[in-house]
C-alpha positions in Angstrom: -5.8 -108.0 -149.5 -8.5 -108.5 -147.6 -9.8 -105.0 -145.8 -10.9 -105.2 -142.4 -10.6 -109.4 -142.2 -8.8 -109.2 -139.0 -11.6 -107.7 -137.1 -14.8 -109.0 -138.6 -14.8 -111.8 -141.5 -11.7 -113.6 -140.2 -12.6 -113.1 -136.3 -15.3 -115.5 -137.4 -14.5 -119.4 -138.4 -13.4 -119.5 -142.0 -15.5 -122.7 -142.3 -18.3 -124.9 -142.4 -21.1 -125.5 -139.8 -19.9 -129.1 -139.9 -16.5 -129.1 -139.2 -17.7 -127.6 -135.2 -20.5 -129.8 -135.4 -18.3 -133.0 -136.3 -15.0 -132.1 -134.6 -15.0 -134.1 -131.1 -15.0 -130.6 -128.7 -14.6 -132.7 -125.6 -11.1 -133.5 -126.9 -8.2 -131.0 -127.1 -7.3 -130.4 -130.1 -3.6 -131.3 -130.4 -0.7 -129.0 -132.2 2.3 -131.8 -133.8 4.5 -129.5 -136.1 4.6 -125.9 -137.0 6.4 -124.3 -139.7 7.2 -120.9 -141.9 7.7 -120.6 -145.4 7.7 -117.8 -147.6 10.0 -114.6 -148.6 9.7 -110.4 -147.2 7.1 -110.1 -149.8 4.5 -113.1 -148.7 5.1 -115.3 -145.6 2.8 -118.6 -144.3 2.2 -120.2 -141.0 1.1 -123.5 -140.9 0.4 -125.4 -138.1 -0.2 -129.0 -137.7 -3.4 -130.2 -135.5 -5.2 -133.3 -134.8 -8.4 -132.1 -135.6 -9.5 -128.7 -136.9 -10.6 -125.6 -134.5 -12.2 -122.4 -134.6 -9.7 -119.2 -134.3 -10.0 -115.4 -134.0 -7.0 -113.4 -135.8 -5.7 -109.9 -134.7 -3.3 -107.6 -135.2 -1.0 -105.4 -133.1 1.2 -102.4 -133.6 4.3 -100.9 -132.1 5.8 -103.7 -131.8 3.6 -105.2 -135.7 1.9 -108.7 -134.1 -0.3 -110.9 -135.7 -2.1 -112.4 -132.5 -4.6 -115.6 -133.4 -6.4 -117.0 -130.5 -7.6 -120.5 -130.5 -9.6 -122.7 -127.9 -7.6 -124.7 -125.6 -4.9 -126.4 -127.8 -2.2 -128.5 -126.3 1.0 -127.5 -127.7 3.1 -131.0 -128.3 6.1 -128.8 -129.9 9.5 -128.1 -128.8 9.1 -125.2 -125.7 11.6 -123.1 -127.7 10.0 -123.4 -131.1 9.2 -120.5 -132.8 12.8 -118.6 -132.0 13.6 -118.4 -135.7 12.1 -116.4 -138.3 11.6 -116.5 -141.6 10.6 -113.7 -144.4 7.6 -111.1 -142.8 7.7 -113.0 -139.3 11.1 -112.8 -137.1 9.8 -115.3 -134.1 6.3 -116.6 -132.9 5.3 -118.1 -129.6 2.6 -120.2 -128.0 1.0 -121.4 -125.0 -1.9 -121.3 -122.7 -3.5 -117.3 -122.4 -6.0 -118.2 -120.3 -8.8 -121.0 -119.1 -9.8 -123.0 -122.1 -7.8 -120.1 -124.5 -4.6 -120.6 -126.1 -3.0 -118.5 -128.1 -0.4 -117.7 -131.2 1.8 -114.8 -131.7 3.5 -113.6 -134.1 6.1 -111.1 -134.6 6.6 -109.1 -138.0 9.3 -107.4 -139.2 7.2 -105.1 -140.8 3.6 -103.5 -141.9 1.6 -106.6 -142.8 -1.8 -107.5 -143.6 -3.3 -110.9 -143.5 -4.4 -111.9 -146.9 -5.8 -115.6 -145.9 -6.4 -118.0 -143.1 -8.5 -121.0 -143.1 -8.3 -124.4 -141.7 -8.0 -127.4 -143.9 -9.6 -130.8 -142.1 -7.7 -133.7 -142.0 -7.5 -136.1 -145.1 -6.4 -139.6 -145.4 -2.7 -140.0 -143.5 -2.4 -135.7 -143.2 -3.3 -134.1 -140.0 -5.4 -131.2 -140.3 -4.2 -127.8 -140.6 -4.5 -123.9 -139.5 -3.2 -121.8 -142.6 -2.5 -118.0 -142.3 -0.9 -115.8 -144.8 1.1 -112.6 -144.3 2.1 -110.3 -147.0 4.0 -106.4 -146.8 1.7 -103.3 -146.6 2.2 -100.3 -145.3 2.2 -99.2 -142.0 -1.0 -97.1 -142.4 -3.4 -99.9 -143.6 -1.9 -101.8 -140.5 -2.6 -99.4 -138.3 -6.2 -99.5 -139.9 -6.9 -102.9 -139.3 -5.1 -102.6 -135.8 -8.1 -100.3 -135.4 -10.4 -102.3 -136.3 -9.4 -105.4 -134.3 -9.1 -103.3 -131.0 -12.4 -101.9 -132.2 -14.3 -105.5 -132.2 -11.9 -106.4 -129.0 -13.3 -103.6 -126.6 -16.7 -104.1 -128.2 -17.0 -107.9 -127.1 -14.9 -106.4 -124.2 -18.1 -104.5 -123.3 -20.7 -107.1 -123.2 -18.9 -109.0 -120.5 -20.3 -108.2 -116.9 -17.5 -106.7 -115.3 -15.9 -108.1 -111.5 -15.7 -105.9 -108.8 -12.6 -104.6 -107.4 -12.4 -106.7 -104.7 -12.6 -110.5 -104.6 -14.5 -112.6 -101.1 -13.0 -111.7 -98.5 -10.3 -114.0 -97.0 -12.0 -116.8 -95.1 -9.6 -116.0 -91.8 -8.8 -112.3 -91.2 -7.1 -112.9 -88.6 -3.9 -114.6 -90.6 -1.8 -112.6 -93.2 -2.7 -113.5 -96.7 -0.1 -113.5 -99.4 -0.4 -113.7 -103.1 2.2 -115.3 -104.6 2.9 -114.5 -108.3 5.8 -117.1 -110.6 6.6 -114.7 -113.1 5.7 -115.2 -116.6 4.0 -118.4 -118.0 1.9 -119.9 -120.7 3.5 -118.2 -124.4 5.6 -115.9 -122.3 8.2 -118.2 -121.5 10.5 -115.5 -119.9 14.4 -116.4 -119.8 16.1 -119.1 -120.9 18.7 -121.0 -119.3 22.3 -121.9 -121.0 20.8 -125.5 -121.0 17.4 -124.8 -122.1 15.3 -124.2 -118.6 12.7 -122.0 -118.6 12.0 -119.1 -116.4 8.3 -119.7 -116.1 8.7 -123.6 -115.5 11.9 -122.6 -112.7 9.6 -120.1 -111.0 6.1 -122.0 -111.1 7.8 -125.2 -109.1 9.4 -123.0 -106.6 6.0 -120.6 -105.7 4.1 -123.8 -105.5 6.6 -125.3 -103.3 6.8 -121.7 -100.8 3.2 -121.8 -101.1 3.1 -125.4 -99.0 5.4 -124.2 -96.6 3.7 -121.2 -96.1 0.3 -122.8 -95.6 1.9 -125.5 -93.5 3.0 -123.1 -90.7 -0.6 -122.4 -90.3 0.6 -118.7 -89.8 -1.0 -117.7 -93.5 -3.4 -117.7 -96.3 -1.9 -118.0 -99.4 -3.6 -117.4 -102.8 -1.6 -117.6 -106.4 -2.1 -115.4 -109.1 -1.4 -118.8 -111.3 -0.7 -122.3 -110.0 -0.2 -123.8 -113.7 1.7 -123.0 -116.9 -1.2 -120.3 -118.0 -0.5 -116.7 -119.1 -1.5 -113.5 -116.2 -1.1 -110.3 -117.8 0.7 -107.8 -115.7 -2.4 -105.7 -114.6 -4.8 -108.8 -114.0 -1.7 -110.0 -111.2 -2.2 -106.8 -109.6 -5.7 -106.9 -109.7 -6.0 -110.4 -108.0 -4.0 -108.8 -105.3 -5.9 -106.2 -104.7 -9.2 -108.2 -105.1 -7.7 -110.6 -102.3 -7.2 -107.4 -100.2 -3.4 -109.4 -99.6 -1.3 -107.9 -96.6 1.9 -108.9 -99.4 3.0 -109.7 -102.6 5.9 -111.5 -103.5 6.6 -112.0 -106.9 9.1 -114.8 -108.2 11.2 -114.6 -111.2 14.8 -115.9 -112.8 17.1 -113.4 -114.5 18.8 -113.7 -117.8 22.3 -112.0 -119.3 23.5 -111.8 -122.4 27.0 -110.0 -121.4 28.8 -111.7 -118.4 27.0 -114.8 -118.7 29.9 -116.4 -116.9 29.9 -114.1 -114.6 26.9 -112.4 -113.3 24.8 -114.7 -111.0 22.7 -114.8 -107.4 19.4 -113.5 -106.1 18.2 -109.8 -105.3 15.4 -108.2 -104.4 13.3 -105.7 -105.8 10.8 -103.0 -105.1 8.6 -100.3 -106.8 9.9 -96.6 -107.7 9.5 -94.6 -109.8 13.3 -93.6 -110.9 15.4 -96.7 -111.3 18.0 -97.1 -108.9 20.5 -98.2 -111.3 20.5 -99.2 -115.0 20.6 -102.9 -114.2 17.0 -102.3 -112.5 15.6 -100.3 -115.5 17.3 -103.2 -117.9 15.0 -106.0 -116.2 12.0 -104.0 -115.2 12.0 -102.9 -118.9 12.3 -106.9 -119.9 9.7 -108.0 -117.5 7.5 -105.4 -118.2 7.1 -106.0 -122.0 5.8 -109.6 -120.9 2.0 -108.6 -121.7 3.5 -107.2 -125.5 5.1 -110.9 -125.6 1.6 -112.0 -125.2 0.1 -110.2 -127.5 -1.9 -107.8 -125.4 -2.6 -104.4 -126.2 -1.0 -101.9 -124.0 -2.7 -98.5 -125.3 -5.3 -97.7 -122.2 -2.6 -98.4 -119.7 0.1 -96.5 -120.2 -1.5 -93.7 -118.5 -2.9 -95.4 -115.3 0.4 -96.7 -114.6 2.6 -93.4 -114.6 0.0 -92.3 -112.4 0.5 -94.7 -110.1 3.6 -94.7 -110.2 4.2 -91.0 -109.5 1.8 -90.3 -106.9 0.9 -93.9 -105.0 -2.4 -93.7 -103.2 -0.9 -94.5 -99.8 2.8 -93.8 -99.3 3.2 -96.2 -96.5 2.4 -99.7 -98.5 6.0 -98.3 -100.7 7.6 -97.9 -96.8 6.1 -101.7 -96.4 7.8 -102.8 -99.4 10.5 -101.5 -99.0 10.8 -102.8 -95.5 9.8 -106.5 -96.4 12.7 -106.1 -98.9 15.4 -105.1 -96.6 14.0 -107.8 -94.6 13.9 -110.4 -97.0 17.9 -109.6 -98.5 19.1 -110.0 -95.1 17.6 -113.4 -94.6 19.0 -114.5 -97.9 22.6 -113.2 -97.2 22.6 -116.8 -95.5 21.1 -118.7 -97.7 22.0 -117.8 -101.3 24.5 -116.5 -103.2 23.5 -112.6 -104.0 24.0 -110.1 -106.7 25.7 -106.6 -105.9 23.9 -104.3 -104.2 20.7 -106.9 -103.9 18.3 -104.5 -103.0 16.9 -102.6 -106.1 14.2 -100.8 -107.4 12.7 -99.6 -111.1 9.2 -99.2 -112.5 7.9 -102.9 -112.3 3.8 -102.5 -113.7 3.2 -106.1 -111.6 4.2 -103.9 -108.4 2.0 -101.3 -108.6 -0.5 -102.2 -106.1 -1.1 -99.1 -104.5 -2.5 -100.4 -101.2 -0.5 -104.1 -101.4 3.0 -103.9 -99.9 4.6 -105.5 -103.4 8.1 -107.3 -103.7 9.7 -108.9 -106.6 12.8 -111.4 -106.1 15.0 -112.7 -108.7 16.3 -116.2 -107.7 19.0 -115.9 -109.6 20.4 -116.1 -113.3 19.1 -118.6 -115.7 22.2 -117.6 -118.3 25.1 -118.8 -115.4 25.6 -122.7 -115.4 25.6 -122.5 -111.7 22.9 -120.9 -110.9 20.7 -122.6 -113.6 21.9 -125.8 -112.1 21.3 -124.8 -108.6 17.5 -123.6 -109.3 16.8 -127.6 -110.0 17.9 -129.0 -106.7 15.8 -129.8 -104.0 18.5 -128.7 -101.3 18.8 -125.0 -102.7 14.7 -124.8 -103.2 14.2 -125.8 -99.6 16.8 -123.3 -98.4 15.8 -120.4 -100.7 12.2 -121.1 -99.6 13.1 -121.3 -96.1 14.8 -118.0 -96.3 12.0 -116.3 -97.7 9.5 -117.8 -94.9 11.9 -116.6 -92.3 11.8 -112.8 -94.2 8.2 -112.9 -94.2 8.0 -114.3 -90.6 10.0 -111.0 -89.6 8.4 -108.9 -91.7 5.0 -109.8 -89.9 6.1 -110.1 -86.7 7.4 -106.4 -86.9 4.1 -104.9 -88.8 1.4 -106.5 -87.0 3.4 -107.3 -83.8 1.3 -111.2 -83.8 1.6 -113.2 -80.5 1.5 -115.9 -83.0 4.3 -115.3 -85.0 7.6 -117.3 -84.5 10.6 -115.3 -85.5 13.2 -117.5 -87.7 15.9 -115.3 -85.7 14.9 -114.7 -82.1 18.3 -113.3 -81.7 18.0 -111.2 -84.2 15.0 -109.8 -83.9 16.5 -106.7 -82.9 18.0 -106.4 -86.0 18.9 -102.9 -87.5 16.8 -103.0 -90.0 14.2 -104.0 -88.3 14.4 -100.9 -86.4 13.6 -98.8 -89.2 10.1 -100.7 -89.9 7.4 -98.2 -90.3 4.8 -98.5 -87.9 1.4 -99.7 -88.9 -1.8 -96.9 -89.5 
């Protein structure tokens, strides 16, 4: 067993000076086939490549992870690869963790320590190959090299020149800007739909499309906290918020069941608190909040700065805002799409946690009903769900800042009830 490989020796490329200074680096590396083999005692990873890279492996605990980083690889694998285990590892996952990064996760059933990894070049007619073997320990020479892996993280962590809080200003002031944030992405897939689709791929094409319509009515900047299949973690989305200085954050996502598949379907909305309203709420915020362990990202230093936020938030009004755009936004759906019961909850959700961004996330609907699934692909039901969410966010606007310029969706309505409870703007 090799002490301490995780955060020093293996970090660096198990390899010759050669095989960077001969590998083409202009070309993405390409990954064909990936495969476990092994028992509970010793389990190997192999991956398949088109030409050999450099790595940097990791480990995680509570959940155990084995996280091994790569340059940008292009993943030509099936999207749901990596859902069955075999021996030390119960499932692994892949995808793009950020520009010109991707990254490999895997879970373990237990304690283990990673006793080799290399990278075998190509030879003759076999593609070349990243190799890394697991094998049992115990949970206290994990935790050890845990250790020392988050040790050489925050070291490298502390060499990097660090942003500001804020990002350049928005070029117009005088217009709303909006962050829009499609859930999910890269290696975290999120749900999966009874005929395969993918949360992250559902939600992507419809933010890009409510971005354009947004932007179109001239009434908005928009920014997006991704605009491609990359991974966000949880904080950074809040962060890009925040450093935008956004008047709103809406959040997209698609919701999964495993009980009532047949059943339980439509849209709601949800906002931050920090009691759930009802255990449904606490069931998904609890799901999408474990997106950054999906990715592999250690969650130690946070856990604190979040209760904090979410017990005392730094300005009560932007949860009145929220919570306001929300109401909003579920009426201007009760047209448009078919809606859960009670559509208007709220649980703990870490990517709504902007203290001074009035934050919303909306579930489109559920990825495990046939219907809904089916719906999410159409043009017709994108154009109508988007259309409904403009109109909410034309309301919501028009009520806050009280803009000449704004066109309500509903002039009729614009004396709706809820509107009436709107807080008024400090």
């Amino acid at each position: 067993m090799a002490s301490r490989l995780v955060a020093a020796a293996m970090i660096a490329w198990l390899g010759t000076a050669a095989f960077s200074a001969q590998a083409d680096s202009d070309v993405t590396a390409v990954a064909r086939d990936a495969r476990l083999a092994g028992d509970e005692l010793r389990t190997r990873f192999v991956m398949d490549l088109t030409k050999p890279v450099e790595f940097a492996v990791s480990t995680l605990s509570d959940p155990y992870r084995v996280v091994i980083d790569l340059p940008h690889v292009s993943f030509d694998l099936d999207p749901v690869a990596g859902r069955d285990g075999r021996g030390l590892v119960s499932d692994w996952r892949f995808g793009l963790f950020a520009a010109g990064k991707s990254r490999i996760v895997l879970d373990a059933t237990e304690p283990v320590s990673v006793d080799k990894v290399f990278v075998l070049p190509s030879v003759s007619d076999q593609p070349a190959r990243f190799v890394i073997d697991l094998v049992k320990t115990t949970r206290a020479a994990f935790l050890d090299e845990a250790e020392a892996s988050a040790a050489e993280a925050r070291a490298a962590n502390a060499a990097v020149a660090r942003k500001g809080d804020r990002l350049k200003p928005q070029a117009d002031a005088s217009r709303p800007l909006i962050v829009l944030d499609p859930g999910h992405g890269g290696l975290d897939t999120g749900a999966t739909g009874t005929a395969g689709t993918l949360e992250k791929a559902v939600v992507l094409d419809f933010s890009l499309l409510l971005r354009d319509k947004l932007m179109e009515s001239g009434r908005y900047d928009v920014r997006m906290t991704r605009d491609t299949d990359i991974f966000i973690p949880l904080r950074e989305r809040v962060k890009i918020a925040r450093g935008h200085q956004a008047d709103l954050l809406v959040s997209v996502h698609a919701d999964s069941v495993r009980v009532g598949r047949s059943q339980v379907r439509g849209a709601g909305v949800y906002t931050l608190s920090e009691n759930a309203s009802d255990e449904i709420a606490a069931a998904l915020a609890e799901r999408e909040n474990r997106s950054d362990v999906i990715a592999g990202i250690d969650l130690a230093d946070e856990a604190d700065d979040v209760t904090d936020i979410l017990i005392d938030l730094a300005r009560m009004e932007t949860k009145k805002f929220s919570f306001f755009f929300a109401r909003t936004l579920v009426d201007e759906l009760r047209g448009s799409a078919e809606l859960v019961k009670n559509p208007h909850r709220s649980a703990g959700f870490r990517v709504l946690t902007a203290h001074d961004v009035p934050s919303a996330l909306v579930e489109l609907g559920y990825l495990s009903h046939k219907l809904d699934e089916k719906l999410m692909a159409t043009d017709a039901w994108r154009d109508r769900m988007s259309g409904a969410i403009v109109a909410a966010i034309d309301r919501y606007f028009a009520r806050r800042f009280g803009a000449a310029n704004m066109t309500l969706s509903q002039t009729a309505d614009a004396g709706k009830a809820d509107d009436t409870d709107a807080p008024a703007e400090q």
